[in-house]
N, C-alpha and C positions, 0 to 999 in steps of 0.2 A: 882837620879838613879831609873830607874824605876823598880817593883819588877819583870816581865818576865825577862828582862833583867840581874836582878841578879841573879834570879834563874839559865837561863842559862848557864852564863859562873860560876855558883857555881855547875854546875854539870859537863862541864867538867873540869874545876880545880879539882875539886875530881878523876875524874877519872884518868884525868895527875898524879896526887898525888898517887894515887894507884900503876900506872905503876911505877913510879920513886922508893917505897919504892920496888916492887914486884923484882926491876930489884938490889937492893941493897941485898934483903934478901932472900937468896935460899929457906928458908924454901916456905915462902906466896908467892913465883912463882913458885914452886912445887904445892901448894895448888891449885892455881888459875888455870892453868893447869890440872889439873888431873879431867879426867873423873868421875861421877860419875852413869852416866848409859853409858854403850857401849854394842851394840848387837854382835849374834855373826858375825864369816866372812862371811857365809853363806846367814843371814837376812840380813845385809849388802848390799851383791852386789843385792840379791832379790829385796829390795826395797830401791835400791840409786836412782829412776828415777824420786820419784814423795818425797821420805820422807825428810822434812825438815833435819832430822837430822842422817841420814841412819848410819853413824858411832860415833853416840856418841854427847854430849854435855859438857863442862867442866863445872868446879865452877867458874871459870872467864865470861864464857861468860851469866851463868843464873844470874851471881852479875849484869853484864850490864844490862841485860833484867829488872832486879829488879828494878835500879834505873832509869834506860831511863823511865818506867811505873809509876813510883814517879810524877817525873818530869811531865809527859803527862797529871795525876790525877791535880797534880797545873796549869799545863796551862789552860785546860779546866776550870775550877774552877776558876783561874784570868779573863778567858777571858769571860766565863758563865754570873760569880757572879757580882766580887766585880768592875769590869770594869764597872762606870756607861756611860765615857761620849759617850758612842752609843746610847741607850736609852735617854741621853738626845738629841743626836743630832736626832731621829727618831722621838720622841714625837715633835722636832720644825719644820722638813718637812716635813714628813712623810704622807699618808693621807690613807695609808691599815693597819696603826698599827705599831708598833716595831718590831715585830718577824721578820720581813723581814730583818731589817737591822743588829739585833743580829746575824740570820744567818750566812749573808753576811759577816758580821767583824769574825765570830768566823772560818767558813771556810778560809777565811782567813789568819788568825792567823796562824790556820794549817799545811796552804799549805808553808806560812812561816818559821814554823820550821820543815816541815818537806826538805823541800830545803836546810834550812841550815842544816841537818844531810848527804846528800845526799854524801858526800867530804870525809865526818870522814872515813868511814867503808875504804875508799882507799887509804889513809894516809900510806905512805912509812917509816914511822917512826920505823916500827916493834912493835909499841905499841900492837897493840889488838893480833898481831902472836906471838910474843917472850914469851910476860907479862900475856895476858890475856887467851891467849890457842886458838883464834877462828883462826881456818883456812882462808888461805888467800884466796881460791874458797869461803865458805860463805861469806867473806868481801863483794864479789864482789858482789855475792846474796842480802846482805844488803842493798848494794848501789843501785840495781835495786828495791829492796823493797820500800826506801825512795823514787827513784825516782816514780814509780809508785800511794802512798802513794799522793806527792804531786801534783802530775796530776790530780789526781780524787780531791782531796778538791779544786785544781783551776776549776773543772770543777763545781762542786758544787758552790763554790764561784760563778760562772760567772752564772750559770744556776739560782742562788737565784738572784742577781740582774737584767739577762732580765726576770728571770718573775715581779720581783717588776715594773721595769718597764713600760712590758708588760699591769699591771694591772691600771698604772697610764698613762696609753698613752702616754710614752717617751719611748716607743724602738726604733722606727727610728731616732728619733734625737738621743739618748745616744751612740749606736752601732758604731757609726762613727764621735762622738763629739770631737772637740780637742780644742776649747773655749767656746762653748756652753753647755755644760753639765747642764742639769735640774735635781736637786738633788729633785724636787718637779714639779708637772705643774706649779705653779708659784714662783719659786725660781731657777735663775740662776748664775753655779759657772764656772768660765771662770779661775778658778787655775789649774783643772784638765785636763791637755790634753794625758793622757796617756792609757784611755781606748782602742781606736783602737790598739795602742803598745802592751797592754797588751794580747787581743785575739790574734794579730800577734803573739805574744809571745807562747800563748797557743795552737794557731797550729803547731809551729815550736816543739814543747816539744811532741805533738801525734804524727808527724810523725818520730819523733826520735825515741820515744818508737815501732811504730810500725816497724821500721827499726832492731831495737833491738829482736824484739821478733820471725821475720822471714828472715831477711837479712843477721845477724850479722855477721854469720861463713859465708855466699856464701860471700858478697861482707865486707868483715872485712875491707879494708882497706878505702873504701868508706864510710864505719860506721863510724868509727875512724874517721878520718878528720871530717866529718859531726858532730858527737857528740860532739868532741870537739869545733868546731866552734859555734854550737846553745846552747852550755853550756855558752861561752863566749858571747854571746847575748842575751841568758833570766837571765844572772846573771844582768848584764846593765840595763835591761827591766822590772825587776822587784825592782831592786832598786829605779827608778826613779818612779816606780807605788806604790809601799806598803813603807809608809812612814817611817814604824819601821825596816824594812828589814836590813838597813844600820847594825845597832847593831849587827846584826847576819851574815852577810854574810863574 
C-alpha cells in the first residue's frame, strides 16, 4: 500500500468518521456548526460579491480547511522528498537535469488530487450541510475551486514537459506521439500512447471552465449536458494517462 494512497483515504475515513459521530451526538454537531466569526447583515450583503466568506464561517468547516492543509503539506513532501523513483528515472534519461521531471510528476501529482476532490464538495449525502455546517452554495464554490485548482497544475504539468521537450528537441514528435514517445533523443517508449488524449483532454476541461465562468446562467442547460458529458471523458482520459489516478478516482 502505497503511503499517498493511504494517507488519502485516512483523511477521508476521518472525515466520514466525524460526520457519523457529529450526526449521533447533538452536542459536536452543534459545535461543528456554529459560527465562530459572522459579520453583520449589513457587511454581509455589502460585500457577498467578491468575500469568500460574506456571512460567516463555522468550526466545521475551518476543522476541514485544517486537515485538507495537513494532508496537501504530506503530499507535497511524499511527492517533493521522499519519492525517489523520478529522480532516479530523470538521472537515466534525462539530459537537462532532474528538475524537469520533479516538476512534471509533482504538478502532476497535484492536478491528481486535486481532480479527485473535485466530486466531494458535491456529494448529496448532506455530509458537509447537515454535520459539518458549510453551506451547499460554497460546496459548489469548492467544486469550482478544485476544479479550477486542477486545470492550472495540468496546465503546468503540460507546460514543464513541452518545455523539457522543447529543450531536448522532441516537441514535434512527443505532442502527437502515440507509440513513439522519446522519453530522451535516444530512448524510445512505445507503452505510452496517451499524450495526445491527454492535451485533448486538457482542452476539453478549459473550455468547460470557460463555459462556466461566462455562459453558465445564459445557456445553463447547454452547460450542464456539456459539463457532465467532458467530466465523464476526462475522468476515462485521465485514468488511462496518470497511472496512480485509478486509486483516487
Amino acid at each position: 500500500l502505497f503511503p499517498d494512497v493511504l494517507a488519502f483515504y485516512l483523511f477521508i475515513v476521518t472525515v466520514c468518521v466525524i460526520g457519523i459521530v457529529g450526526r449521533k451526538h447533538t452536542t459536536l454537531r452543534h459545535w461543528l456548526r456554529r459560527r465562530f466569526w459572522a459579520p453583520s447583515a449589513a457587511t454581509a450583503t455589502r460585500f457577498e460579491g467578491w468575500h469568500c466568506y460574506p456571512y460567516g464561517i463555522c468550526n466545521g468547516e475551518v476543522l476541514l480547511w485544517i486537515a485538507f492543509a495537513g494532508f496537501l503539506v504530506f503530499w507535497l513532501y511524499y511527492w517533493c522528498v521522499t519519492f525517489d523513483y523520478t529522480e532516479k528515472k530523470a538521472r537515466r534519461y534525462s539530459t537537462i537535469g532532474i528538475q524537469a521531471e520533479i516538476a512534471g510528476n509533482v504538478s502532476g501529482q497535484l492536478a491528481t488530487l486535486f481532480t479527485a476532490m473535485v466530486l466531494f464538495p458535491m456529494s448529496r449525502t448532506g455530509l458537509f450541510v447537515d454535520i459539518f455546517g458549510v453551506p451547499f452554495d460554497r460546496c459548489m464554490k469548492y467544486h469550482r475551486l478544485f476544479g479550477v485548482l486542477a486545470f492550472l497544475m495540468m496546465t503546468l504539468h503540460g507546460c514543464v514537459w513541452w518545455g523539457k521537450w522543447a529543450k531536448e528537441g522532441t516537441l514535434a514528435n512527443n505532442i502527437v506521439a502515440i507509440d513513439t514517445l522519446l522519453l530522451s533523443p535516444t530512448h524510445l517508449s512505445r507503452q505510452n500512447f496517451t499524450v495526445p488524449l491527454a492535451e485533448a483532454a486538457w482542452l476539453l476541461l478549459g473550455v468547460t471552465l470557460l463555459m462556466a465562468l461566462f455562459f453558465r446562467k445564459r445557456l445553463y442547460v447547454v452547460f450542464q449536458y456539456a459539463h457532465k458529458f467532458v467530466g465523464i471523458v476526462f475522468f476515462i482520459i485521465i485514468i488511462l494517462h496518470a497511472w496512480s489516478f485509478w486509486y483516487f478516482a
